[in-house]
C-alpha positions as CSV (number, residue, x, y, z in Angstrom):
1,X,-16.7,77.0,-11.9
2,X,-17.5,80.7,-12.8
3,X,-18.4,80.4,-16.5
4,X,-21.8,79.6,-17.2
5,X,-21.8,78.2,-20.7
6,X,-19.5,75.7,-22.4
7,X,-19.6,74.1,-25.7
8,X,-19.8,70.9,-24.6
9,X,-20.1,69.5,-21.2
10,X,-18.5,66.1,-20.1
11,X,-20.3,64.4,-17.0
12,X,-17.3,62.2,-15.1
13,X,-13.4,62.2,-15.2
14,X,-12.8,58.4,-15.0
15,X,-11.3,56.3,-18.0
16,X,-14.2,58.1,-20.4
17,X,-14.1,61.7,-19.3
18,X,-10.4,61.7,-19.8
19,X,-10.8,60.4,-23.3
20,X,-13.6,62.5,-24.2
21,X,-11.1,65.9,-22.9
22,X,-7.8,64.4,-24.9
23,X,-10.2,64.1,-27.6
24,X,-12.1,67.7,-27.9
25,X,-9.3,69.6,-26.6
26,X,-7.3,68.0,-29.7
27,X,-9.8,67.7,-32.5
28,X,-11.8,70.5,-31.8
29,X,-9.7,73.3,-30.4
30,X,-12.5,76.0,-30.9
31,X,-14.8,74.5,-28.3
32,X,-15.2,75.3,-24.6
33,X,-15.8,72.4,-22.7
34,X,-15.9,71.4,-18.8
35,X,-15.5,68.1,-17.2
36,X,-18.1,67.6,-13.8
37,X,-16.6,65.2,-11.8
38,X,-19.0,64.3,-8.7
39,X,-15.8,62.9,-6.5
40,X,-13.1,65.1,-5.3
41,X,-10.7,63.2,-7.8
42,X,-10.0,61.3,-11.0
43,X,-10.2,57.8,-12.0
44,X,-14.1,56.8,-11.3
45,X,-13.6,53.0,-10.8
46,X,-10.0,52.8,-10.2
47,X,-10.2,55.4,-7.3
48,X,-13.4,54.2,-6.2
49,X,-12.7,50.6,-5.5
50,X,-10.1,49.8,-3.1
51,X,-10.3,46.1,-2.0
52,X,-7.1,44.2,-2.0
53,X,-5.5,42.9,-5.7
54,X,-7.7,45.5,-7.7
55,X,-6.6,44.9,-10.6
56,X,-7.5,45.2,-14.5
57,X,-9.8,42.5,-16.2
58,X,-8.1,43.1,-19.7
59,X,-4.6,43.5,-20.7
60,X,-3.1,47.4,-20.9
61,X,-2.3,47.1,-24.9
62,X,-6.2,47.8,-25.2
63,X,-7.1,49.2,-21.9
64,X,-4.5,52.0,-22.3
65,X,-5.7,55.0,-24.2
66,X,-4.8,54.5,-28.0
67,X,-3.4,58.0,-28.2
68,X,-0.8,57.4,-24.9
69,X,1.0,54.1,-25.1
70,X,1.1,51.7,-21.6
71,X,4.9,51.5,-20.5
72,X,4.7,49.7,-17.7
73,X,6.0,46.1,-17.4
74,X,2.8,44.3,-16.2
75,X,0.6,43.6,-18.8
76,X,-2.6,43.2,-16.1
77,X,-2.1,46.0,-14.2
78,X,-3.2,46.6,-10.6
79,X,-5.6,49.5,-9.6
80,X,-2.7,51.7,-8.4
81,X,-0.7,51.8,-11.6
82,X,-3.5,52.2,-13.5
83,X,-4.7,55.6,-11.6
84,X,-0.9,56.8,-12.0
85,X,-1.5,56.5,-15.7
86,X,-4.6,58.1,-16.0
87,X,-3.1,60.9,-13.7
88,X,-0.2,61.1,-16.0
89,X,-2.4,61.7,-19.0
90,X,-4.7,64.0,-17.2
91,X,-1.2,66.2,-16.2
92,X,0.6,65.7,-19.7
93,X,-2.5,67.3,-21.7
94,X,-3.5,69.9,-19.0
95,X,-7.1,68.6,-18.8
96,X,-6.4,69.4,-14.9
97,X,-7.5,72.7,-15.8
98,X,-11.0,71.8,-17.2
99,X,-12.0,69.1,-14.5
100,X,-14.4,70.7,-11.2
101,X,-14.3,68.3,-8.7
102,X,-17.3,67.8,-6.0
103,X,-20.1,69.0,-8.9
104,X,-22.9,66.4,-9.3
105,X,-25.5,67.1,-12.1
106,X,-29.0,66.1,-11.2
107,X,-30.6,67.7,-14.2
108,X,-30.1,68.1,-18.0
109,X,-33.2,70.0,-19.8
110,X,-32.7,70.6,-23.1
111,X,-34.6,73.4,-24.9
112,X,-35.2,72.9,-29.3
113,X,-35.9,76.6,-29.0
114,X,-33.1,78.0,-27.8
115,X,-30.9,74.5,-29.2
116,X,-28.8,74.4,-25.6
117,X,-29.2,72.0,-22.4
118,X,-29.7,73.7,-19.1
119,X,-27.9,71.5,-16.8
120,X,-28.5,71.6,-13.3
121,X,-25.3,70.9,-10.9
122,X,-24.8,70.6,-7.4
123,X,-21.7,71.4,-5.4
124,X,-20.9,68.8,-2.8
125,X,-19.3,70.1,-0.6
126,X,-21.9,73.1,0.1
127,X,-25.2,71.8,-1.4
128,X,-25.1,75.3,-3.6
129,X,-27.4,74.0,-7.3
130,X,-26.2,76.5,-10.1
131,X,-27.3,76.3,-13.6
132,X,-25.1,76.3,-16.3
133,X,-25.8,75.6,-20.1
134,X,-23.8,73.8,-22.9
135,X,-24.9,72.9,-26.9
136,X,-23.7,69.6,-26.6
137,X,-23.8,66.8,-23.9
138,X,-21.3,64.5,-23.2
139,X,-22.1,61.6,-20.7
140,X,-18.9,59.7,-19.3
141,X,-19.6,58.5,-15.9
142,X,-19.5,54.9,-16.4
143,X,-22.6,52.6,-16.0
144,X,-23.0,51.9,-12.5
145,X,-24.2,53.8,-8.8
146,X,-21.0,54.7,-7.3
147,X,-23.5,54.8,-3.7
148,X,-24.0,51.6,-3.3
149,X,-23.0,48.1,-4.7
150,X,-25.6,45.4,-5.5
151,X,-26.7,43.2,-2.4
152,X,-29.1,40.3,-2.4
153,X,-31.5,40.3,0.2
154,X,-29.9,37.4,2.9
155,X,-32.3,36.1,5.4
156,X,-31.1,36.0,9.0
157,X,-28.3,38.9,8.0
158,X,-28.6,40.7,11.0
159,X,-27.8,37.5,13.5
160,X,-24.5,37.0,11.7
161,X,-22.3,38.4,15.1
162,X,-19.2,39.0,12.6
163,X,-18.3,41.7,9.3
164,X,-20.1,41.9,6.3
165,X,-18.2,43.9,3.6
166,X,-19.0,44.6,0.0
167,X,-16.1,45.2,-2.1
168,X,-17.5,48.8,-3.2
169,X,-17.3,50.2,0.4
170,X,-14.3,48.1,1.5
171,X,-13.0,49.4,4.8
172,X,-9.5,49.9,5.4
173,X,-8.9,48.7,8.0
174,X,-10.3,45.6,7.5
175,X,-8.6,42.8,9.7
176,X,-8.6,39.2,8.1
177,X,-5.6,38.2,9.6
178,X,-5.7,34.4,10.6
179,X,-10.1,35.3,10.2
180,X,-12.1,32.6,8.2
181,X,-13.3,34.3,5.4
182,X,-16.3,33.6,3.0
183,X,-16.8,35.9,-0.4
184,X,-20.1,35.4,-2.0
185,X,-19.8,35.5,-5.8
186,X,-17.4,33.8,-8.7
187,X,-16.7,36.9,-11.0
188,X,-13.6,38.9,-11.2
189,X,-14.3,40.8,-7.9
190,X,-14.1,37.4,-5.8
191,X,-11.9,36.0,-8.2
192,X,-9.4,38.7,-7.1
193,X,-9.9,39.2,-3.7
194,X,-9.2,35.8,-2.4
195,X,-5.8,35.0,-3.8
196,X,-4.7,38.3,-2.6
197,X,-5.8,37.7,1.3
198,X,-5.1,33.8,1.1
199,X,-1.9,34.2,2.4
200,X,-3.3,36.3,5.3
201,X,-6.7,34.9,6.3
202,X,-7.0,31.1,7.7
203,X,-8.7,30.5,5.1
204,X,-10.7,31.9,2.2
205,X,-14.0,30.3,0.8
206,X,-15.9,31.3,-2.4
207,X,-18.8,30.6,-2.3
208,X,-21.1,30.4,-5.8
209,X,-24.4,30.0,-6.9
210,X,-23.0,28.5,-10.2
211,X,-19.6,28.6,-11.8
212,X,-17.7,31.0,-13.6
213,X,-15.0,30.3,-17.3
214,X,-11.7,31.1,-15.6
215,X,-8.6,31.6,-18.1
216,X,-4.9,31.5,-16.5
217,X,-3.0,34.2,-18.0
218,X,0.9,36.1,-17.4
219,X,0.5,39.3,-16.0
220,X,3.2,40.1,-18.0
221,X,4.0,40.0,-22.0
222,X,7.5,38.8,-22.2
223,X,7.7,39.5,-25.9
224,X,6.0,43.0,-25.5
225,X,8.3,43.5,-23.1
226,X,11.0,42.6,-25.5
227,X,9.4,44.7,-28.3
228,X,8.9,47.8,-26.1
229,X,13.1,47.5,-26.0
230,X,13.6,47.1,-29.2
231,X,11.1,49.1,-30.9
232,X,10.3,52.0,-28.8
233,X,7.1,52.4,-27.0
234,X,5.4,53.7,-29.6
235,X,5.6,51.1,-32.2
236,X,5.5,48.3,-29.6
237,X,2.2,49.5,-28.3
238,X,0.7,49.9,-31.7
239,X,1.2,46.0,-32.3
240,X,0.4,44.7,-29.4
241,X,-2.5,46.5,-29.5
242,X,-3.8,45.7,-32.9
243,X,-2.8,41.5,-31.9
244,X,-4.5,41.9,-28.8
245,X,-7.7,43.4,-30.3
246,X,-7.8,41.3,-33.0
247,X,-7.1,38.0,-30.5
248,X,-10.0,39.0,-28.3
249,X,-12.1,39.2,-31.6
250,X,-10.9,36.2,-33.3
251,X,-11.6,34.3,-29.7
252,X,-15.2,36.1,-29.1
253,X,-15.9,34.7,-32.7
254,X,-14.6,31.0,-31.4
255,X,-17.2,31.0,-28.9
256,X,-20.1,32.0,-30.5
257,X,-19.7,29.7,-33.8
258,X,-18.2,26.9,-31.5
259,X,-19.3,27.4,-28.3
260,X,-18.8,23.1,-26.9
261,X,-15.4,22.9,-28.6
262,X,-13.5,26.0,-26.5
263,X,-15.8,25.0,-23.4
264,X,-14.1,22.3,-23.5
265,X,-10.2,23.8,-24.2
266,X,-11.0,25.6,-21.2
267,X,-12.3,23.5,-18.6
268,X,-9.9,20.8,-19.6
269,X,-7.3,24.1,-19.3
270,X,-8.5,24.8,-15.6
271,X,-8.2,20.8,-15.0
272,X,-4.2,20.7,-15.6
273,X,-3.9,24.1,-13.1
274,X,-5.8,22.5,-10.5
275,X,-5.1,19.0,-8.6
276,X,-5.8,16.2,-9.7
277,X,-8.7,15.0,-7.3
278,X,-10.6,18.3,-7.8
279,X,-14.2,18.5,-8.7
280,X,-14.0,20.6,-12.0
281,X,-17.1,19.2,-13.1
282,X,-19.1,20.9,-9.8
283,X,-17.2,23.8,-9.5
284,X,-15.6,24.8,-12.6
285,X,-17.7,23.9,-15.0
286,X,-20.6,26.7,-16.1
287,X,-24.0,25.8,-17.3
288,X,-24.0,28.3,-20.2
289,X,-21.7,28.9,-22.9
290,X,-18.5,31.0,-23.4
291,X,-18.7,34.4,-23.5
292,X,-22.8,34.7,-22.7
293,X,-21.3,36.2,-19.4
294,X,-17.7,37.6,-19.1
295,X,-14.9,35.3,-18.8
296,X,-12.9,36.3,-15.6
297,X,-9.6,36.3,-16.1
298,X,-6.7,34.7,-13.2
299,X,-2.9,36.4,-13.9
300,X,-0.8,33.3,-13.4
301,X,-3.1,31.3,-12.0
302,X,-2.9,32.7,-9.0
303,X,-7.1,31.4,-7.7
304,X,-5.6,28.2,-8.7
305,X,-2.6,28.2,-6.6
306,X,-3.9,29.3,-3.3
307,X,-6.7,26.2,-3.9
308,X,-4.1,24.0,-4.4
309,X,-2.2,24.8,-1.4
310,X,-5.0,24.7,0.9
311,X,-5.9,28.5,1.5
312,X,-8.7,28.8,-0.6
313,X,-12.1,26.3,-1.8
314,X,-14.8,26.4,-3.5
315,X,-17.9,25.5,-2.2
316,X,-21.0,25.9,-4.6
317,X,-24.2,25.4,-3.4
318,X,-27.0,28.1,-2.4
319,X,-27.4,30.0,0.4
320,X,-30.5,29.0,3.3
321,X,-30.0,31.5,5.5
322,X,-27.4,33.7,7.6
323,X,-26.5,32.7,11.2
324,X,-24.7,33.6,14.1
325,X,-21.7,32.3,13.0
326,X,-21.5,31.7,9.1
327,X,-24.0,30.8,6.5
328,X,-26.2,27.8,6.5
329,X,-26.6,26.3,2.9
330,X,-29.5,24.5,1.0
331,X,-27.8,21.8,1.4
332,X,-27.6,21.5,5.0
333,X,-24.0,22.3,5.6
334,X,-23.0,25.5,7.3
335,X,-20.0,27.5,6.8
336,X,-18.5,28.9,9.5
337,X,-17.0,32.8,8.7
338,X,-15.6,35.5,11.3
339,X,-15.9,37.8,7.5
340,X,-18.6,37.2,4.7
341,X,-17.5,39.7,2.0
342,X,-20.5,39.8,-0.6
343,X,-19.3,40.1,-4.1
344,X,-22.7,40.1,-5.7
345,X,-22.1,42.9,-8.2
346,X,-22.7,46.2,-9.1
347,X,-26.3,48.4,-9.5
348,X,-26.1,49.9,-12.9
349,X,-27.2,53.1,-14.1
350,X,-28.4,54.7,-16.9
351,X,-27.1,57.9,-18.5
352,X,-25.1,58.5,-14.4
353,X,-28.6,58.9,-12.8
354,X,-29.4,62.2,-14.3
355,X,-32.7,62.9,-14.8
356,X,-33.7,64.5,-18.6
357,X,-36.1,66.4,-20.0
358,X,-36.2,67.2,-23.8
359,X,-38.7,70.4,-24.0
360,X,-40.0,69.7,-20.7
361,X,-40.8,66.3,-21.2
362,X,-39.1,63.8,-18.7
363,X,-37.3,61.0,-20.8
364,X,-37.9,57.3,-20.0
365,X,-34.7,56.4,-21.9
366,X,-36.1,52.4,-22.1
367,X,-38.4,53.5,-24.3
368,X,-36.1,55.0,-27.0
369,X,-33.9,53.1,-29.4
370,X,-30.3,53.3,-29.3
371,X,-28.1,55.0,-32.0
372,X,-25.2,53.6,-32.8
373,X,-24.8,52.4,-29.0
374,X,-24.2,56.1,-27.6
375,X,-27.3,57.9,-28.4
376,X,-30.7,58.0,-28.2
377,X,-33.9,58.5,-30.3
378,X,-35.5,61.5,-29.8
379,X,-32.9,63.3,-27.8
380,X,-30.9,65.9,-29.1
381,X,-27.1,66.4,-28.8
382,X,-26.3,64.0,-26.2
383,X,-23.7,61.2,-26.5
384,X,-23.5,58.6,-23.8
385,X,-20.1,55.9,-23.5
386,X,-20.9,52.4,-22.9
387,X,-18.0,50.4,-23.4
388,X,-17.3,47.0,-24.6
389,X,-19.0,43.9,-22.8
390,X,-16.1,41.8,-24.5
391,X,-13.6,43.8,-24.5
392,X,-11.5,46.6,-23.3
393,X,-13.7,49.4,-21.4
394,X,-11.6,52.2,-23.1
395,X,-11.8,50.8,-27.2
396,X,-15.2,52.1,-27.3
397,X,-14.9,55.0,-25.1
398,X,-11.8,56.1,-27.3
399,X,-14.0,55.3,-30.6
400,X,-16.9,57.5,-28.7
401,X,-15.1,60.6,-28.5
402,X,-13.5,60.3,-31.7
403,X,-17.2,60.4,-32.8
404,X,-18.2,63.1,-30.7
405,X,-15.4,65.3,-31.9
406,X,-15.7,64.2,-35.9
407,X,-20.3,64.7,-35.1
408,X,-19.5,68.6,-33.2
409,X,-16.9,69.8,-36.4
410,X,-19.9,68.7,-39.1
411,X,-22.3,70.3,-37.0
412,X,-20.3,73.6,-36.8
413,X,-18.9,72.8,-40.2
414,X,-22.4,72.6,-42.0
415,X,-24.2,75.6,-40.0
416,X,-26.3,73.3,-37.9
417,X,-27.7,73.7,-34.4
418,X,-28.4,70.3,-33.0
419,X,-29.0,67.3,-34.6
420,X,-30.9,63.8,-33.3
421,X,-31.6,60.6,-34.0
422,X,-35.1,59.6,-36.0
423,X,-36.7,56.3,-36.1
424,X,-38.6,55.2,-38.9
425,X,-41.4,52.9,-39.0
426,X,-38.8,50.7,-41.4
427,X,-36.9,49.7,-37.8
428,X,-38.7,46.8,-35.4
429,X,-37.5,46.3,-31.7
430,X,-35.2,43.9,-32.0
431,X,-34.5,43.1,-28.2
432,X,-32.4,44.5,-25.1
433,X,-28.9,46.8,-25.7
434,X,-26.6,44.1,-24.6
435,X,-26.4,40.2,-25.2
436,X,-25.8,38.9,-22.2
437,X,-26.9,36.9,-19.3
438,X,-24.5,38.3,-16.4
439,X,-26.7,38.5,-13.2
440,X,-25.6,42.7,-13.4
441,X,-27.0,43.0,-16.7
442,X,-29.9,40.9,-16.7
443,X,-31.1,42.8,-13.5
444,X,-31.2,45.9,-14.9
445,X,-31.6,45.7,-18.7
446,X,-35.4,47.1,-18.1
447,X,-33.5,50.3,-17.6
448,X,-31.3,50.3,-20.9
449,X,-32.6,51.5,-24.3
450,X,-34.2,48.7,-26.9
451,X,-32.2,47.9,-30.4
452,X,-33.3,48.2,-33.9
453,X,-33.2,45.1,-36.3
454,X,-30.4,47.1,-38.6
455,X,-27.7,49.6,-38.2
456,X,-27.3,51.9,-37.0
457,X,-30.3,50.8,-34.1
458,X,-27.9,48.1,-33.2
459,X,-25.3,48.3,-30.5
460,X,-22.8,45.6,-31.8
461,X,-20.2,45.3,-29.5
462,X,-17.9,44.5,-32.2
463,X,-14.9,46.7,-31.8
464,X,-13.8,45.5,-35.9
465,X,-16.7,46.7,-37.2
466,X,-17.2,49.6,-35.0
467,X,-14.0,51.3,-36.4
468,X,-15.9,51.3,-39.8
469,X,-19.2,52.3,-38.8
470,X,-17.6,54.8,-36.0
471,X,-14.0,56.5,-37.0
472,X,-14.6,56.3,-40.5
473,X,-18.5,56.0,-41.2
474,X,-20.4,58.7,-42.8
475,X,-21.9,61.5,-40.1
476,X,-25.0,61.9,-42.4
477,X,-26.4,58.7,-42.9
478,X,-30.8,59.7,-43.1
479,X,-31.0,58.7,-39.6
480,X,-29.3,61.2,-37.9
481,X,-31.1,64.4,-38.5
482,X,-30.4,67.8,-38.6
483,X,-31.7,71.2,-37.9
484,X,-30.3,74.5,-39.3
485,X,-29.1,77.6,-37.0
486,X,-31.9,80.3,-37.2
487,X,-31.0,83.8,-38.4
């Protein structure tokens, strides 16, 4: 990276970054920009996490970039296909050429005076830290640290005389051949693994705390399928996507207005996949509502089968203690593992870990109020992506940069240097970023910025509305303000 200064800088080449390149390299062709990756390659999560079945949580109509239309035939797509596509897009639009690879930024200092960010990035490979500067800061590395997964503390872990693996560091070449296997966790980690090493292990147990809304759904659209034949890709993919988005929507609505009726459609949905004799009502049946945590999603039932046929239980109960050969339970009983695979989550991370000063004063970003879910009171020409809870990842992310792009052109447009979000003393704290009560999210929430009681302090998680309030909304609303270039 020999240039020293860039328009804009984009932090991670994942799902985000490549969206926030299509994006600036389309709507704002004047602007320099660079894209720090910290890893030696693309994709973020979908290179990162290798454990068997990866897979997506949410269908590829609104998972695939709005502006490149998902060809292929599965409509849950597994991690492999996925990182071909985002390859694809990264080769198609030459954003090759603006990625650096092995650069980590530490650092971001931004300076009112001289209206740039001093960013401070480290090259892997030889530890060298070089400065470089940029007007505008674009933060895409996702939301959680890539170093290390999330890991209770286990009592008696060390006696255990077999493997304990978490799914972020998954070794390959993991043996559970004809091994009894145990994966900690019900979320969409566990929920994959174990119906794709059923066939292998002698048996896989999941083991939860509590349980988890499952839905059974194709992997593939048959009529989409049909539609991408007859219509083109194009076309196909545009209404697909728009009844997909406005499905999720329609059901997110469901739940929070009738939250006992669809608990009910889908236990009573995971009773007529399952056997007969099965306790739903101890396993299967969660002690909040729909959509308070993520539903995990099952591509043809496939959980359900290997239970069914005897490869994989549930057990749910909590965990005493680790032993020598398994785990003992509360309960008394003990299940006996050769692997214990801990799917307990992720360690999320605000703004990718980088550390920010705004004229030299270090940012606690829990203490400032979020602006329209991507920036931050009192800090100047940054934009972080944070997508959708309950929905597709790359909806917001794709909404984000459209933002970004439509937020640098007024600033160039109008003669402005910088601009940042105000708070007025009209806008109470009107509690955490997210609404939810995931175990990942409730862990770390004392990290994330607070919400305002009105837009735009609110981050609403409402795709819908978002496309409003985000593609079309005004730039200059009062609350975003702006200083002038000086002669």
């Amino acid at each position: 990276m020999n240039q020293n200064h860039f328009n804009v800088i984009v932090v991670g080449a994942g799902i985000s970054g490549i969206s926030a390149g299509y994006h600036l390299q389309k709507r704002c062709p004047d602007q320099s920009f660079a894209i720090l990756e910290s890893r030696d390659t693309i994709g973020g999560t979908w290179d990162l996490f290798r454990y068997p079945g990866i897979r997506s949580d949410s269908d590829m109509q609104t998972m695939g970039f709005r502006f490149k239309p998902w060809k292929g035939v599965k409509n849950i797509a597994d991690g492999p296909s996925i990182l071909s596509y985002l390859d694809e897009t990264v080769k198609e639009n030459g954003l090759d050429k603006k990625i650096h690879f092995n650069r980590r930024v530490n650092e971001a200092s931004w300076s009112s005076r001289n209206s740039k960010w001093t960013i401070q990035v480290e090259n892997k490979k030889t530890q060298e830290l070089k400065d470089c500067t940029c007007d505008f800061l674009f933060l895409c590395g996702g939301y959680y640290n890539y170093k290390e997964g999330y890991t209770p503390h286990f009592e008696g872990k060390d006696n255990f005389s077999g493997q304990i693996v978490h799914p972020q560091k998954w070794p390959d070449d993991l043996n559970y051949k004809n091994k009894e296997v145990v994966v900690i966790g019900s979320g969409a980690t566990a929920v994959t693994i174990i119906p794709s090493i059923a066939d292998e292990a002698e048996h896989v147990t999941m083991l939860q705390r509590s349980p988890t809304y499952f839905v059974a759904w194709p992997d593939e659209d048959k009529i989409g399928n049909i539609l991408h034949k007859l219509l083109g890709s194009k076309i196909a993919y545009f209404m697909l996507r728009l009844k997909n988005i406005y499905f999720q929507w329609w059901f997110f609505q469901k739940c929070r207005k009738v939250p006992k009726r669809v608990k009910e459609f889908l236990i009573n949905e995971v009773r007529k996949k399952l056997d007969i004799n099965y306790d739903v009502d101890t396993h299967f049946t969660p002690n909040y509502n729909p959509w308070d945590q993520r539903l995990c999603l099952v591509p043809n039932g496939d959980l359900f089968n290997a239970i069914n046929e005897g490869k994989a239980s549930v057990v749910t109960d909590h965990i005493d203690k680790f032993t020598k050969e398994g785990i003992q339970l509360k309960s008394g009983d003990e299940l006996k593992a050769d692997i214990i695979i801990t799917a307990t989550g992720l360690n999320l991370e605000v703004c990718n870990g980088i550390r920010l000063l705004v004229d030299n004063d270090e940012v606690d970003i829990s203490k400032t109020m979020t602006y329209k879910g991507m920036m931050f009171s009192n800090v100047p020409n940054l934009v972080a992506t944070f997508g959708y809870t309950n929905a597709s990842w790359t909806l917001r992310a794709d909404l984000t940069s459209e933002y970004v792009c439509r937020l640098i052109n007024f600033l160039n447009k109008k003669g402005y240097a910088y601009c940042c979000p105000r708070v007025d003393q009209s806008v109470e704290h009107d509690g955490n970023w997210l609404d939810f009560s995931s175990g990942y999210i409730t862990r770390s929430m004392h990290k994330f910025p607070m919400q305002g009681s009105r837009d735009p302090w609110r981050n609403t998680q409402n795709f819908p509305r978002d496309v409003f309030a985000i593609r079309w909304g005004n730039i200059d609303d009062n609350e975003l303000k702006f200083t002038a270039l000086e002669n």
